[in-house]
C-alpha positions in Angstrom: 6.6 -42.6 -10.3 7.1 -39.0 -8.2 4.9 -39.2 -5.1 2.1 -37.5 -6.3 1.5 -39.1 -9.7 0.1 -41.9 -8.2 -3.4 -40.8 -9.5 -3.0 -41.1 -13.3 -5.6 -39.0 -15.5 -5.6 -39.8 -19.4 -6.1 -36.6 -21.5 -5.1 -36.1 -25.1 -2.9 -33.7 -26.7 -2.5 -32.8 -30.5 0.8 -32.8 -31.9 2.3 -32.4 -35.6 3.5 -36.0 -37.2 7.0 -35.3 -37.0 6.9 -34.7 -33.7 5.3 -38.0 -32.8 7.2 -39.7 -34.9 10.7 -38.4 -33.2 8.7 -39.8 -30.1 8.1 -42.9 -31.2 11.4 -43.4 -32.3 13.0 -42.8 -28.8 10.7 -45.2 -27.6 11.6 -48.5 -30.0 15.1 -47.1 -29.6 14.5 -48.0 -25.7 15.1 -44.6 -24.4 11.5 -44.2 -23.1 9.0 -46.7 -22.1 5.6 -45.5 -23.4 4.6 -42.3 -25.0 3.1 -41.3 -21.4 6.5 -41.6 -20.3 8.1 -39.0 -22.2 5.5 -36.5 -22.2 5.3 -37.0 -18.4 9.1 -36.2 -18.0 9.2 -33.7 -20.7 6.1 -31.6 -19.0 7.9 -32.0 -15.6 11.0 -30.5 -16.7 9.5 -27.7 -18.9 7.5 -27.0 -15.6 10.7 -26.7 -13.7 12.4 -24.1 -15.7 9.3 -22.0 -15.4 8.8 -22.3 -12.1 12.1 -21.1 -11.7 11.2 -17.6 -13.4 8.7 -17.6 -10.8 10.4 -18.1 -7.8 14.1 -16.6 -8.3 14.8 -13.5 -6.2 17.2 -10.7 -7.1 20.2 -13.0 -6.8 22.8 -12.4 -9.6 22.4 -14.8 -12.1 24.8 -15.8 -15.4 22.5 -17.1 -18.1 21.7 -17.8 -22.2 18.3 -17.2 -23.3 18.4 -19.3 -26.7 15.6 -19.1 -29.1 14.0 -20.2 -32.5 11.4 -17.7 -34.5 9.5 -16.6 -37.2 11.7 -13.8 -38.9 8.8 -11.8 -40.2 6.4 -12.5 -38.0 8.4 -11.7 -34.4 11.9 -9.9 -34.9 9.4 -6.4 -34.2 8.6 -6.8 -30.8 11.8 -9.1 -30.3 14.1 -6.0 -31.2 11.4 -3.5 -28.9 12.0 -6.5 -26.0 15.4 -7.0 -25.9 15.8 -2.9 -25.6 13.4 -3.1 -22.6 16.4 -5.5 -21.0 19.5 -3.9 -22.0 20.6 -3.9 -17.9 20.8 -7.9 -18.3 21.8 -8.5 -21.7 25.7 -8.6 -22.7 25.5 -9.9 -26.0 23.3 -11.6 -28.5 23.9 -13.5 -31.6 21.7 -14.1 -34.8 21.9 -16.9 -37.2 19.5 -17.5 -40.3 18.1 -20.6 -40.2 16.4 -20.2 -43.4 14.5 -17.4 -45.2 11.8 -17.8 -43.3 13.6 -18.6 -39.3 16.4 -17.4 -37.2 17.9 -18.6 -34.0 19.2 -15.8 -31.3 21.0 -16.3 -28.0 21.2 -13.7 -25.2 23.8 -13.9 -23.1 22.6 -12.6 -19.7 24.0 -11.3 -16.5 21.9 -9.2 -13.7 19.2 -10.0 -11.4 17.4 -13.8 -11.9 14.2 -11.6 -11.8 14.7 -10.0 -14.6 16.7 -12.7 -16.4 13.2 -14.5 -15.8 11.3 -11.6 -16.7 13.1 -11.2 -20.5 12.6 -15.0 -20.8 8.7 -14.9 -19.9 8.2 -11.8 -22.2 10.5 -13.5 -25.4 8.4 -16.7 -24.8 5.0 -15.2 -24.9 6.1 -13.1 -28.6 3.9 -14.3 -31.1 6.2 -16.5 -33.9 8.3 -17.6 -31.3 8.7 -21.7 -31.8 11.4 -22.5 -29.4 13.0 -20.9 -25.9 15.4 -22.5 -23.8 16.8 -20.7 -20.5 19.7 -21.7 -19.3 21.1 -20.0 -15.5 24.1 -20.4 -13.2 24.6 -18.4 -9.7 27.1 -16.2 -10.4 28.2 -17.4 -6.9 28.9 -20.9 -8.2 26.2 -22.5 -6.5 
C-alpha cells in the first residue's frame, strides 16, 4: 500500500457488465488480487497522466494523443480542435472502427503545455470514449 492509503474508504462505482467482467477475469487469472486492487492502480495511474497535463512547463515534448469516438456525435468539434493545435500537431491518422466509431492518433511535437492542453480539450469533447497520451522529452530524458 502507497503511504497515504493507509486509510481505506469504501465507495461504489457503476460500471457496464463487460467491463466488470474483463475485471473479474484478470483477477481469477491472478493478475490482480481483489477488484479494489485494480481500480486502486488503475485510478492512480489515470491520475498520473493528468497530473502531468497539469504540471508540465513549456519544455519540448514528442507525443501521440490516441483516441476512440463517436463519429457522429464528436468529429465537429474534434476537426474545430485539432485546427486550434495545428502548432503541435504533425500528423494524424483516422481508422473506422465501425459505422458508428473511429479511432485517431495525433502525433505531437511543441510545448508539453500545449501538448497537455489539446489532450485536456479532446478529452472533455462530448462522444469521446477513450484518450490515451503518450509523451517523451524531446531531450531524451
Amino acid at each position: 500500500m502507497s503511504k497515504g492509503e493507509d486509510n481505506l474508504v469504501r465507495t461504489s462505482i457503476t460500471v457496464p457488465e463487460q467491463l466488470l467482467q474483463k475485471v473479474n477475469e484478470l483477477i481469477a487469472s491472478g493478475y490482480f488480487a481483489s477488484r479494489s486492487e485494480i481500480f486502486r492502480q488503475a485510478l492512480r495511474e489515470y491520475l498520473q497522466r493528468i497530473e502531468w497535463t497539469e504540471r508540465v512547463g513549456d519544455e519540448e515534448y514528442f507525443g501521440a494523443l490516441t483516441y476512440v469516438f463517436q463519429h457522429e456525435r464528436a468529429e465537429p468539434e474534434l476537426v474545430k480542435v485539432q485546427h486550434e493545435f495545428t502548432d503541435v500537431i504533425i500528423s494524424t491518422t483516422h481508422i473506422h472502427v465501425s459505422p458508428e466509431k473511429c479511432l485517431e492518433v495525433l502525433l505531437l511535437q511543441g510545448p508539453g503545455k500545449r501538448i497537455a492542453e489539446l489532450a485536456k480539450r479532446i478529452r472533455g469533447v462530448r462522444g469521446v470514449e477513450q484518450a490515451k497520451l503518450t509523451v517523451v522529452s524531446s531531450e531524451g530524458e
